[in-house]
C-alpha positions, 0 to 999 in steps of 0.5 A, a space after each residue: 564737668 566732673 565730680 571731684 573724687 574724695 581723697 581720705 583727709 585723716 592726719 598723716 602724723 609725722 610724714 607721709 604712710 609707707 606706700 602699700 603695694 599689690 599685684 592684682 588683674 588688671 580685670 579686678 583693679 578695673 572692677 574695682 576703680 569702676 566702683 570706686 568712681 561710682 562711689 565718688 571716692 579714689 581707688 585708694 580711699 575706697 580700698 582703705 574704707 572696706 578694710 577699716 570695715 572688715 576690722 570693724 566687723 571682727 572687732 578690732 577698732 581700726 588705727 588709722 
């Protein structure tokens, strides 16, 4: 049996987030969601840590 991946569970606000599109190869979406399960975290969740990082990183305290 598998480990259930952790979904971000921060409050939505008033509705749901605007979806976010990407166009990325299908090799780096592969790498990604490799790291992702290994992680135990979904694609998205994952995606989102590592940019609230950056922000972090240069200062600016990330809003969501």
């Amino acid at each position: 049996m598998s480990t259930p991946v952790k979904r971000d569970r921060q409050p939505k606000g008033n509705g749901k987030a605007p979806p976010f599109h990407m166009r990325i190869s299908p090799e780096l979406k592969e790498q990604f969601e490799q790291q992702a399960n290994a992680d135990g975290v979904s694609l998205a969740n994952w995606l989102k840590t590592l940019g609230r990082k950056e922000l972090e990183r240069l200062g600016i305290e990330p809003k969501g």
